[in-house]
C-alpha positions as CSV (number, residue, x, y, z in Angstrom):
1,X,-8.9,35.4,16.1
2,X,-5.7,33.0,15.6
3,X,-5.1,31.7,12.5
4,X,-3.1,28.0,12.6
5,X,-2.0,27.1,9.1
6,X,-1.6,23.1,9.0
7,X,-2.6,23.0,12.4
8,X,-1.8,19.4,14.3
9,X,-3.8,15.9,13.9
10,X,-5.5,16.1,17.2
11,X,-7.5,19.6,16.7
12,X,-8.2,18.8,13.5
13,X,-9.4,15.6,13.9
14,X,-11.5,16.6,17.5
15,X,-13.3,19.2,15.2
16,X,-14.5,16.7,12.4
17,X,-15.3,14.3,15.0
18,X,-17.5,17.1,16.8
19,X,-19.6,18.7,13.6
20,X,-22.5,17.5,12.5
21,X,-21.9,18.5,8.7
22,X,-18.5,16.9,8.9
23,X,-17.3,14.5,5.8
24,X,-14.0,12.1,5.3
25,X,-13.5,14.5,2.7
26,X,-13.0,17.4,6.1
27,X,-10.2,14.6,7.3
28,X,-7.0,14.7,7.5
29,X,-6.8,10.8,6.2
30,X,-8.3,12.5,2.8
31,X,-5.9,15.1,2.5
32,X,-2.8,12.7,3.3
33,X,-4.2,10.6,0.6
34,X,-4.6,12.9,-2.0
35,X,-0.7,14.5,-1.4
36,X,0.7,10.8,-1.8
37,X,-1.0,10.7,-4.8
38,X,-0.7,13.6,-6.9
39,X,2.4,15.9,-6.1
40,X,0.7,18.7,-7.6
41,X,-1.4,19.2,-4.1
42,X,-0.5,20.6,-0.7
43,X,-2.1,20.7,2.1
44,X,-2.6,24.5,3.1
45,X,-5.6,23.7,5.9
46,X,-6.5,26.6,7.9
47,X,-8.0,26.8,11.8
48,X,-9.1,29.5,13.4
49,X,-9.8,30.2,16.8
50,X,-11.7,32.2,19.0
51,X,-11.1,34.2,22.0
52,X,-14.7,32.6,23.6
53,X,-13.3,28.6,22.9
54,X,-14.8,28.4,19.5
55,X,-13.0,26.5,16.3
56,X,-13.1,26.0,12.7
57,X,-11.5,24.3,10.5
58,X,-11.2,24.8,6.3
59,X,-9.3,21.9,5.2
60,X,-8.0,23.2,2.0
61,X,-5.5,22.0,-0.6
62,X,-3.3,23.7,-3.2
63,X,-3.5,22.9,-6.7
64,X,-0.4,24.2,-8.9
65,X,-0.1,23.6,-12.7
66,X,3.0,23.2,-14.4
67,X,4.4,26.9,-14.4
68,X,2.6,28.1,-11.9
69,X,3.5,30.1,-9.0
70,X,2.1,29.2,-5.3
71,X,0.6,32.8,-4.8
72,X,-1.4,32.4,-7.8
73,X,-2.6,28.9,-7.7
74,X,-5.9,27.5,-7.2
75,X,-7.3,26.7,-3.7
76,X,-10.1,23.8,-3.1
77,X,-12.1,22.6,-0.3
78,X,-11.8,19.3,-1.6
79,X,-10.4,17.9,-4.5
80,X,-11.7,14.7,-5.6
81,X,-13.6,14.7,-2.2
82,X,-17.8,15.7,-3.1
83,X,-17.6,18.1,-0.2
84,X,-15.3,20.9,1.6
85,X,-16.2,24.0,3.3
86,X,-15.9,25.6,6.9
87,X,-16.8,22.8,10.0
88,X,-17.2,23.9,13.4
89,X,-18.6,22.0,16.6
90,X,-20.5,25.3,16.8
91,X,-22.4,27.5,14.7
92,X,-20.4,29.9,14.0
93,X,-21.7,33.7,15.1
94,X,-22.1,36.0,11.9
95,X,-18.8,37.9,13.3
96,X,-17.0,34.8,13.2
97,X,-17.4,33.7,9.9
98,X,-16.8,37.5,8.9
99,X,-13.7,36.9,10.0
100,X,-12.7,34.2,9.0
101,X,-13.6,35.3,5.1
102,X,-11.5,38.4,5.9
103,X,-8.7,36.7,6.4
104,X,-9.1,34.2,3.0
105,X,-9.6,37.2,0.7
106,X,-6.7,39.0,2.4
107,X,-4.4,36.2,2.7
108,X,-2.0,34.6,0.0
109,X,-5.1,32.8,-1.8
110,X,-6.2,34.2,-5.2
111,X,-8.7,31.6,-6.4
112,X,-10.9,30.0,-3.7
113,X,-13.3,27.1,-4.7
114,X,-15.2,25.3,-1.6
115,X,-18.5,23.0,-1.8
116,X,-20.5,23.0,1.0
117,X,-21.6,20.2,2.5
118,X,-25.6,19.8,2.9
119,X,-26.3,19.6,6.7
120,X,-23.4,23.1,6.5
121,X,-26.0,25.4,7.5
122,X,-22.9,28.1,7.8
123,X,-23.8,31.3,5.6
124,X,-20.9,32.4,2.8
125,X,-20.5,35.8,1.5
126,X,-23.1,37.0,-1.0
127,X,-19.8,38.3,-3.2
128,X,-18.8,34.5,-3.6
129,X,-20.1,32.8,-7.2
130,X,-22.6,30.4,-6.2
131,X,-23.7,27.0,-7.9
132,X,-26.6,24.7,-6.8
133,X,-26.0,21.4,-6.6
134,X,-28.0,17.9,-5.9
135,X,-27.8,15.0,-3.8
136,X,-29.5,12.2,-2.2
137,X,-29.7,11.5,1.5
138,X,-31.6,8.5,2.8
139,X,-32.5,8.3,6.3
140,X,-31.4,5.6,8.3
141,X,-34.0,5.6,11.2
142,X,-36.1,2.5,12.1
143,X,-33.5,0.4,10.7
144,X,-33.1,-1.9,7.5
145,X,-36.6,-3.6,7.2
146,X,-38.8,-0.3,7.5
147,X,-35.7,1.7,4.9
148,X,-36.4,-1.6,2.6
149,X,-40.1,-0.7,3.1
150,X,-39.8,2.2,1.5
151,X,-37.7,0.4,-2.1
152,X,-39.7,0.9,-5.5
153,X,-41.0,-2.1,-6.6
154,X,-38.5,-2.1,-9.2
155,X,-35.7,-1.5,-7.0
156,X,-37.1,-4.8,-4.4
157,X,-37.1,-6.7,-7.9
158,X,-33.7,-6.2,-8.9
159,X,-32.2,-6.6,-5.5
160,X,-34.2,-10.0,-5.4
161,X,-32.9,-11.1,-8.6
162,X,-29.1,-10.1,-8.0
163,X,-29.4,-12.8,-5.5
164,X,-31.3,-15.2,-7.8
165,X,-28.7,-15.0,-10.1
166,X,-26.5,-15.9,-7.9
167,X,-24.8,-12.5,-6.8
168,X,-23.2,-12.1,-3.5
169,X,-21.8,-9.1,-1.8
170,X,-18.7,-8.4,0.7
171,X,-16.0,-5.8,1.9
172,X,-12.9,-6.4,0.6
173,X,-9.5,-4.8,2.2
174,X,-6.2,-6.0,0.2
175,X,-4.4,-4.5,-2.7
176,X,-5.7,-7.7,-4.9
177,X,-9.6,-6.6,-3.9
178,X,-8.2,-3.1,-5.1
179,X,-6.9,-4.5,-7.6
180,X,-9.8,-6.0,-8.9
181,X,-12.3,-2.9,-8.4
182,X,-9.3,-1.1,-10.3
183,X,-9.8,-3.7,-13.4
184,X,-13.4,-2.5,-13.3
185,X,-12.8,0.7,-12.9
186,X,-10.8,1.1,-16.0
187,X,-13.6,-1.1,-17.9
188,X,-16.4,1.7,-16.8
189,X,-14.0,4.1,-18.3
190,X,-14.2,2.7,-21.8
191,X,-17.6,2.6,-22.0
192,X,-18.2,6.0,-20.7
193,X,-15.7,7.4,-23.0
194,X,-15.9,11.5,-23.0
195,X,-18.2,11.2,-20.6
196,X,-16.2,10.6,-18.0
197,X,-15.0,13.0,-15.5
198,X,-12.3,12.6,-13.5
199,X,-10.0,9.7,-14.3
200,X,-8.4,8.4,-11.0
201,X,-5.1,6.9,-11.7
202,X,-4.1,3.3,-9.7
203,X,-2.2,5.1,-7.1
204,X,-5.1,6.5,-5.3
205,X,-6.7,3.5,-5.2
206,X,-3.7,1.7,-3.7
207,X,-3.1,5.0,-1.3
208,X,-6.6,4.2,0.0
209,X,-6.1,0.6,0.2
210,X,-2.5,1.2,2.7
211,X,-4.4,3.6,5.0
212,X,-5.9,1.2,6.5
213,X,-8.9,3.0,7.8
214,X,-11.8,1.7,9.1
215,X,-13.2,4.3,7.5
216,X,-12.9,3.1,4.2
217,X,-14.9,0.2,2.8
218,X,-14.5,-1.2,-0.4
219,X,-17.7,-3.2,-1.1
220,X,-17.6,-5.9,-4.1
221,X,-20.2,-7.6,-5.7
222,X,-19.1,-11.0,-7.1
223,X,-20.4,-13.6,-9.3
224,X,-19.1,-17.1,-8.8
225,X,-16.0,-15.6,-7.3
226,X,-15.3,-12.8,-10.2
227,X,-15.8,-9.6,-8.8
228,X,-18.2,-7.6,-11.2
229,X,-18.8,-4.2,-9.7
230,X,-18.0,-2.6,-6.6
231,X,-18.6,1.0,-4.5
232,X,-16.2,2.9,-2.5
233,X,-18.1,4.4,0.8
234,X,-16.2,6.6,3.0
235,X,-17.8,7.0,6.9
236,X,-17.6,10.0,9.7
237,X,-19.7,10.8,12.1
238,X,-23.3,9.5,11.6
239,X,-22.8,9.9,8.0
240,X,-22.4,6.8,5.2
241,X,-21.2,8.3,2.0
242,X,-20.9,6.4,-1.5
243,X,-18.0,7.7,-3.0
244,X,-17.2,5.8,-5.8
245,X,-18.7,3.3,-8.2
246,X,-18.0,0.7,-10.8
247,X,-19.4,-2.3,-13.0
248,X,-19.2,-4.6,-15.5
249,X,-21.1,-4.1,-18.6
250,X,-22.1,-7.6,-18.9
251,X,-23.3,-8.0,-15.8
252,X,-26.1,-5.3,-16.0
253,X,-29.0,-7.6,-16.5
254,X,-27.6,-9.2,-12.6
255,X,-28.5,-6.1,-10.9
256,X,-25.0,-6.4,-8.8
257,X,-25.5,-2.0,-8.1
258,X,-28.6,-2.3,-7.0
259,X,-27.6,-5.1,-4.5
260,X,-24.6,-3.2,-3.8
261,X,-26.2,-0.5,-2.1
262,X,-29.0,-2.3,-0.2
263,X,-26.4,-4.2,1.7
264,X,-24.7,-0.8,2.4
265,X,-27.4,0.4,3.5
266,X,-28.5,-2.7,5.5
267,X,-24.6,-2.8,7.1
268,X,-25.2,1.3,8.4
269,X,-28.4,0.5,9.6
270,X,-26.5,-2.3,12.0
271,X,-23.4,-0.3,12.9
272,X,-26.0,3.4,13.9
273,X,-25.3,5.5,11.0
274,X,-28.1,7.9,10.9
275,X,-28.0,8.8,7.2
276,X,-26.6,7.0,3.6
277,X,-25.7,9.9,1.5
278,X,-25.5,8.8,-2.4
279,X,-23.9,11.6,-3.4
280,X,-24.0,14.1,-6.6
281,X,-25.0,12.8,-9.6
282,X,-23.7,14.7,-12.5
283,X,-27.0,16.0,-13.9
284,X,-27.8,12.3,-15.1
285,X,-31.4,11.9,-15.0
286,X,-30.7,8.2,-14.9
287,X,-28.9,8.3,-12.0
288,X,-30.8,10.3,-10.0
289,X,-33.8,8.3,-10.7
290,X,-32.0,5.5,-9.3
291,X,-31.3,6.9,-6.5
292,X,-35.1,8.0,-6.0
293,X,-35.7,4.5,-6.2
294,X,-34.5,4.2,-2.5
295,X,-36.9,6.8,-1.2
296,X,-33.7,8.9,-0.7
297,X,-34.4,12.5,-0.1
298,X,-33.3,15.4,-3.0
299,X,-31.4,17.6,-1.1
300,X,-29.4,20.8,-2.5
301,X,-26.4,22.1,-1.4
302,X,-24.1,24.8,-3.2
303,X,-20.3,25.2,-4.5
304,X,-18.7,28.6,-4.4
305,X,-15.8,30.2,-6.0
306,X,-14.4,33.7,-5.3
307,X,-11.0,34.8,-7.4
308,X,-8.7,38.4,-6.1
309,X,-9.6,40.9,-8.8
310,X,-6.3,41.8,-10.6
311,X,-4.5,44.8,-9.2
């Protein structure tokens, strides 16, 4: 097996493009993104390939604290991102991925965290920590109306009466749309106080704005031209992916999320995606009974973390 450490843009790229399970988050867009915005990460993506043709990629970044020394900081597969974890074109042969983990555990990496995507089907060592985790994927097939079809009758209400109340959806692009779903942003924030997990500073959102890829959308819902709440979804492969999410508090009662996401859905129905994935939802019982409300699938998936036992 050879081992490639930040192996080039066009293998890496051919691989994601080629796996089923693949993610933006298994890009190398997502990892350029996320070194221009914190200097605390570097890249440290490994491939590995096969003497019969096959190829894998771990995208993987490094994650050093103030103080800390390379050889001892912490590894992840991906920050920020909802998924990481091994992507081949081909299932990997038990052998394979036996040697591939060899080679983490031996190699300069003393704490190792990946999340598996859920269509990764790859198994991980038994010695690695696992944690369960949920999502929601929604089927695309048979297009918008039949998907629609399938709506709560709460959900069909809401998303009617976003448009009553005069709501309207579209997909911004410049910094001042950025800008905008920044000002909400940092309004969610204060009303989620503690609760909130990761606070994303400006510069990410501006870093995602300048790559200019088309697969990044930044969807805003607007009211009489004020832009009132807004989602971040993130495209590869057949997959749709809502990243990222953000409102106004006093435009609950216009249902602008719930609009939001049916016109998502309806624009990946149009362009062939075969599957809207609303990702994790943080245990919230709210949120994932939202998310039911689409006739989205639960579907589990697991994180795992292995650390070098001190010598």
């Amino acid at each position: 097996m050879e081992v490639i450490t930040l192996p080039g843009r066009d293998i890496w790229d051919s691989i994601v493009r080629n796996t089923r399970h693949a993610t933006f988050f298994h890009s190398p867009a997502w990892i350029t993104i996320l070194e221009k915005t914190y200097p605390g990460y570097r890249n440290n993506t490994r491939a590995f390939i096969f003497e019969n043709g096959s190829r894998a990629i771990l995208p993987l970044m490094v994650e050093r604290g103030r103080g800390v020394i390379f050889k001892k900081a912490k590894h992840k597969s991906m920050p920020l991102g909802v998924y990481g974890g091994i992507i081949s074109a081909a299932q990997l042969s038990a052998d394979e991925r036996q040697a591939i983990f060899r080679h983490l555990t031996a190699s300069d990496i003393h704490d190792l965290k990946l999340v598996a995507a859920p269509l990764d089907n790859q198994e991980y060592p038994a010695h690695f920590k696992r944690t369960p985790l949920l999502t929601h994927l929604l089927s695309l097939e048979g297009g918008f109306e039949r998907i629609r079809g399938g709506f709560s009758r709460g959900q069909k209400s809401n998303i009617n009466q976003a448009r009553k109340k005069g709501v309207t959806v579209r997909v911004g692009g410049t910094e001042e749309d950025y800008r905008r779903y920044f000002h909400i942003y940092q309004d969610t924030l204060k009303r989620w106080g503690a609760q909130a997990g990761a606070r994303y500073p400006w510069g990410l959102f501006r870093n995602l704005c300048e790559a200019r890829s088309p697969d990044i959308k930044l969807w805003l819902a607007e009211k009489e031209g004020k832009a009132i709440a807004g989602v971040i979804a993130l495209y590869c492969n057949a997959t749709a992916l809502y990243w990222h999410g953000c409102s106004l508090q006093g435009y609950f009662d216009h249902y602008p999320n719930n609009l939001l996401h049916a016109e998502i859905i309806r624009d990946a129905c149009e362009r062939g995606y075969a599957r809207y994935d609303l990702s994790p939802s943080g245990g919230y019982e709210g949120v994932i009974r939202f998310k039911d409300s689409f006739s989205a699938q639960r579907v589990g998936f697991n994180a795992y973390h292995w650390k070098k036992k001190a010598l």
